[in-house]
N, C-alpha and C positions, 0 to 999 in steps of 0.2 A: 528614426533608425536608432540601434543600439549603441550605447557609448563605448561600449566596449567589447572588444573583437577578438582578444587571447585571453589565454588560462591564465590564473593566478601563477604567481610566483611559487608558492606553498598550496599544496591540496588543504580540502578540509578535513577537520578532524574528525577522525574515529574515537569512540567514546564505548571502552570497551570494561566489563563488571566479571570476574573471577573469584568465584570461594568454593574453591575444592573443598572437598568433604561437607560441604551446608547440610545439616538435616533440617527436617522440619517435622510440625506434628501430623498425627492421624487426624485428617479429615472426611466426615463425610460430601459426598457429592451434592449440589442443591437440589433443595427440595421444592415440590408446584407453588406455586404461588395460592395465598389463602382467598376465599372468591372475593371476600367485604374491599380485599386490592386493585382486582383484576381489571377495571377499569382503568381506575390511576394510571398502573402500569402499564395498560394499553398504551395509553396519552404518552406517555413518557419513552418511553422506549419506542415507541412509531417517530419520535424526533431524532432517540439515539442511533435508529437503523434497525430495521428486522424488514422492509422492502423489497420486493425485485421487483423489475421492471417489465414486461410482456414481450415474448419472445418474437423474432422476427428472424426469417430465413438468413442465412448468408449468400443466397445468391441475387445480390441487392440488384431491380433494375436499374435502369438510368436515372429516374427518379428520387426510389429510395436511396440515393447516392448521393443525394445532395443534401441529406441528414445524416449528420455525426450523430454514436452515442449521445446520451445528455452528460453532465456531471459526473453524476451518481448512476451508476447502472445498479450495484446488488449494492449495497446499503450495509456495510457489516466489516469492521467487528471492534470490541471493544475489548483491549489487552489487558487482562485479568479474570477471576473467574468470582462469580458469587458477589460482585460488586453491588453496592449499594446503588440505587439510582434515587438521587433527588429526597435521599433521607426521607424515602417513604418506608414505613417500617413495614417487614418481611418482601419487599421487593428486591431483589438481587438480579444482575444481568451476567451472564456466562454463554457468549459466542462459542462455543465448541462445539465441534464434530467428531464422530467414530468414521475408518475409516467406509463401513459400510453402511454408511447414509448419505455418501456423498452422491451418488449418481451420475446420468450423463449430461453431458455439456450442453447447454441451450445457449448461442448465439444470444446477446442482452436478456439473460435467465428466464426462468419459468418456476413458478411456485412447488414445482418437480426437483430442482436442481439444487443438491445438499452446499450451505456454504456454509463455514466456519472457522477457526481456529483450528489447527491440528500441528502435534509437536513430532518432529522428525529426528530422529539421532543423531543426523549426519547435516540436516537444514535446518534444525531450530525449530523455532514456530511457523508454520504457513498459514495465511489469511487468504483463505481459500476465495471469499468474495475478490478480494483486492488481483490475487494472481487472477480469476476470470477475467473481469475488468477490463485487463490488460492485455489476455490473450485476446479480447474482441476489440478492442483497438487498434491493437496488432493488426486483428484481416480486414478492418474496415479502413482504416489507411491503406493496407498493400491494394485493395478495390478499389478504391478511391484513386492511387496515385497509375495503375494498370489501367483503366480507364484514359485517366486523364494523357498518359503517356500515348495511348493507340490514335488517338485524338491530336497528339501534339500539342496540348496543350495545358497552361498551368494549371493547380491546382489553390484557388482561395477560397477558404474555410475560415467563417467566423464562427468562434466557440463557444460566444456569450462571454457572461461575466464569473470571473471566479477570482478574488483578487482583484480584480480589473478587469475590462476588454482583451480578451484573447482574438490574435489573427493567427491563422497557419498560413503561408505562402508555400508554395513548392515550386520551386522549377527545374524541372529536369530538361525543359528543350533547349536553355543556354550552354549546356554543358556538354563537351562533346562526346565526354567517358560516362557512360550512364552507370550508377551504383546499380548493386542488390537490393531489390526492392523489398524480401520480406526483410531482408536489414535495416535498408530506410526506416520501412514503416515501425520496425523494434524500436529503432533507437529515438525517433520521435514518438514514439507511444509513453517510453520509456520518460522521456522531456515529461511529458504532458503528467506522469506521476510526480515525480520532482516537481510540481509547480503546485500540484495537488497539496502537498505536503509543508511546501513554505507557505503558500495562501493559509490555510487554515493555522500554522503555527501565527500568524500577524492576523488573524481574527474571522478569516471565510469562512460561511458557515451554510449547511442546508436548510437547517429550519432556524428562521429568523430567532435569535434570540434564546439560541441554542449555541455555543460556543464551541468547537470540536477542536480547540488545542489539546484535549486530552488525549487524540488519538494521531497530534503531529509529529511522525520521525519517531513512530513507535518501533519495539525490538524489532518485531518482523514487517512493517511495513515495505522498506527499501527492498529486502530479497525478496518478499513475494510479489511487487512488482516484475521485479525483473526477469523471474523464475516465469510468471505468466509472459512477459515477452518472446523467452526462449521457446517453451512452449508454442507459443502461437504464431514466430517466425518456423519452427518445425512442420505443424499441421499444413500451414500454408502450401511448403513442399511436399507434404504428404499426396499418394493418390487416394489416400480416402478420401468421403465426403469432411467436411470441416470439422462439423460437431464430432461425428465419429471418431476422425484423429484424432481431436482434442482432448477426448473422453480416454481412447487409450494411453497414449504420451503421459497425459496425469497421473494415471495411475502408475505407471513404470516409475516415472519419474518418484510417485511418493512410496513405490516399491524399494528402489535404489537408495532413497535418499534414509530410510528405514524407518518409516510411519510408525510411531505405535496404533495398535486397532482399537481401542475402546475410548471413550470419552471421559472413564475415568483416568486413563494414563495421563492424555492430556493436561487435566486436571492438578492432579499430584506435579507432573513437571513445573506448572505454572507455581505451585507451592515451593518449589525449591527455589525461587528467584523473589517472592514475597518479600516488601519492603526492604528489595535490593533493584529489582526492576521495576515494580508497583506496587500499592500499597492498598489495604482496605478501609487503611485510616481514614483515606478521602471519599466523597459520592461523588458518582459521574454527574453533571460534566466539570466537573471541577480539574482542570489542568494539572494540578499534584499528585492526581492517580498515578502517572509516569512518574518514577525517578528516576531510568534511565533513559536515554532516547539513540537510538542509533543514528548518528548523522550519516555514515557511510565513508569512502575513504577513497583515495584517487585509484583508478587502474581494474582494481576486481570489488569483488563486494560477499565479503566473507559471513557467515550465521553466529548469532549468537545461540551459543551451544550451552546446556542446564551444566554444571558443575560435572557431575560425573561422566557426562559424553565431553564437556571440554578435554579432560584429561586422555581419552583415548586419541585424540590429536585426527580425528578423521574427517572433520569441517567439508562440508564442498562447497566450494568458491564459484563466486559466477562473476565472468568478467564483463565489465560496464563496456557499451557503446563507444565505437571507434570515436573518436571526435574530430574526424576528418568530415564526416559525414554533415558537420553541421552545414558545408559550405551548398548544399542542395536546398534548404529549408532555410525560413528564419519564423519561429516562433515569438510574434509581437506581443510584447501586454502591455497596455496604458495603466499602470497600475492607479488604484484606488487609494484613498486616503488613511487606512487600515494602514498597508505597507509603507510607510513613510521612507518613501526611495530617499528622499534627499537627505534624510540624518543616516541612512546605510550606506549610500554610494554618494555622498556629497559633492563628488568631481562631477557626476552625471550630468545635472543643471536641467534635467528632463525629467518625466513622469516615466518614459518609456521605456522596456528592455528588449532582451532576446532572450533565448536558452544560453547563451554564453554568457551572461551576468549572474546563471545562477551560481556558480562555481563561491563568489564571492558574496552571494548575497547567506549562502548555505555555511559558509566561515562566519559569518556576524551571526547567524542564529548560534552556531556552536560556542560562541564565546559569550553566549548570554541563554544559555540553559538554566531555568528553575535549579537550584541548588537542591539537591536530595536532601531528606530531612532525617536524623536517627533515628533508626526503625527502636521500637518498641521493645523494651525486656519483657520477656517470655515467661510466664505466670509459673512459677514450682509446680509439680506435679503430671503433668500433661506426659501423655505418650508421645514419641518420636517416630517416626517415619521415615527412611531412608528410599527414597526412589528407587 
């Protein structure tokens, strides 16, 4: 069992980057990969994520219900544009999307279904893989735990290993006030990113020997979680079919939140935040590609906004998971020897946590962030670009 059963004293810290007025230069967009690469960069980038996983219905039967998502559903993305990968020369990686390649929703994706990076006015950056992810966790808990409810009975789910041995327990028949179930199942989906994110900052990885700190507690990782929660606790209640709500809600939502449409906009946005939020100085996967990281903050979970929409003050905030809610569920990890619980939480005297030790496990990674490095003076002559 967990050592620990209440919230920190102090939330964690938000770790927040402002320079109004940043210009930056004229860049063009990347260009194909030259063929004598194409290989390399196969290899290479099939470890950093370009992925998805084969679709399957949502209306799982009995059976398929005793299979959770895996891991990794879609495979994507890595926050910056034109990155080097593995200082293979002219190899560059740029996860972005327009908004019209994004397509319809597929239930654990389909080679159909557009994922990327896309920069919002009002949301910052969305990682479109990461918000799906989320949204189909989302309905695969609420099936899961709807099932298990009509049934009376609990729900345990081993998760494998990520970090550790992951258990979900659920039970809702000890209790006599039964929650919202598409909320349950948000704000455990919700856990189950959060876990995503410290695992790989202390060393989890998908392809062995491939290290994915570079992409732990990146700017937009925390909100597009949780955006795809919203999301997918919506569709839920929807009377469409699943995919189909899913499909429209997203677009609204990246209607609302004010999409740019092209893949160059995205682009140039990422440019205004250039060795302020990541840098090209480093190759993936080299952890120093981030120099900022958003750890996130108690209560709501606000976007980092490019300079010029910070100043408009129009942010939309998404409020985090009741934490009432944890007393239905308890998310086990035996963590692994990566995580050295005992030099983080040295009261513990265990290997093992809950969702409730994240709080403080997410305060020690924020007090031990990679120090951002002085970006680079800017060559005379170059043209300038203003977003």
């Amino acid at each position: 069992m967990p050592c620990f059963r209440s919230t920190p004293k102090s939330p964690p810290r938000a770790f927040k980057y402002a320079a109004p007025g940043l210009q930056v230069p004229s860049i063009q967009a990347p260009k194909p990969l030259a063929p004598r690469y194409r290989v390399a960069a196969a290899l290479v980038l099939l470890a950093l994520g370009t992925t998805v996983a084969a679709a399957e219905p949502l209306g799982l039967d009995p059976q398929a219900l005793l299979t959770p998502p895996p891991n990794i559903i879609r495979a994507c993305c890595a926050f910056g544009a034109d990155l080097s990968v593995a200082r293979i020369p002219f190899v560059h990686k740029s996860d972005l999307i327009s908004v019209d390649d994004i397509g319809r929703h597929r239930y654990l994706g389909d080679k159909l279904e557009g994922n990327g990076i896309i920069y919002t006015r009002r949301g910052g950056f969305v990682d479109l893989g990461h918000l799906r992810d989320y949204v189909d966790w989302t309905a695969y808990l609420h099936a899961r735990m709807a099932a298990a409810q009509a049934a009376d009975q609990p729900v345990i789910l081993e998760l494998g290993s990520e970090g550790g041995h992951r258990t979900l327990t659920i039970d809702l028949a000890s209790h006599a006030d039964r929650p919202d179930l598409p909320e349950l199942a948000g704000k455990i989906a919700f856990d189950l990113s959060l876990w995503h994110e410290i695992a790989t900052w202390f060393g989890a990885s998908y392809i062995p020997f491939v290290p994915e700190r570079y992409s732990s507690f990146s700017p937009e990782d925390l909100y597009s979680n949780l955006l795809g929660v919203e999301i997918g606790m919506e569709a839920i209640r929807s009377d469409l079919p699943f995919e189909e709500a899913v499909s429209q809600i997203l677009m609204r939502y990246l209607t609302e939140l004010g999409a740019v449409p092209r893949f160059e906009d995205t682009y140039f946005a990422l440019e205004q935040v250039e060795d302020v939020w990541w840098t090209r100085r480093r190759a993936l996967p080299n952890a120093k590609v981030l120099l900022r990281r958003n750890i996130g903050a108690a209560g709501e979970l606000e976007p980092w906004l490019v300079p010029d929409d910070e100043l408009l003050g129009a942010a939309y905030t998404l409020a985090l998971p009741r934490e009432e809610l944890n007393d239905y569920y308890c998310l086990s990890i035996r963590t692994n020897a990566k995580i050295g619980l005992r030099k983080i939480l040295p009261e513990c005297g265990s290997e093992n946590i809950d969702q409730t030790d994240f709080p403080l496990i997410i305060d020690y990674i924020a007090s031990n962030q990679i120090p951002a490095e002085a970006p680079p003076k800017r060559k005379a002559g170059r043209e300038w670009r203003q977003f």
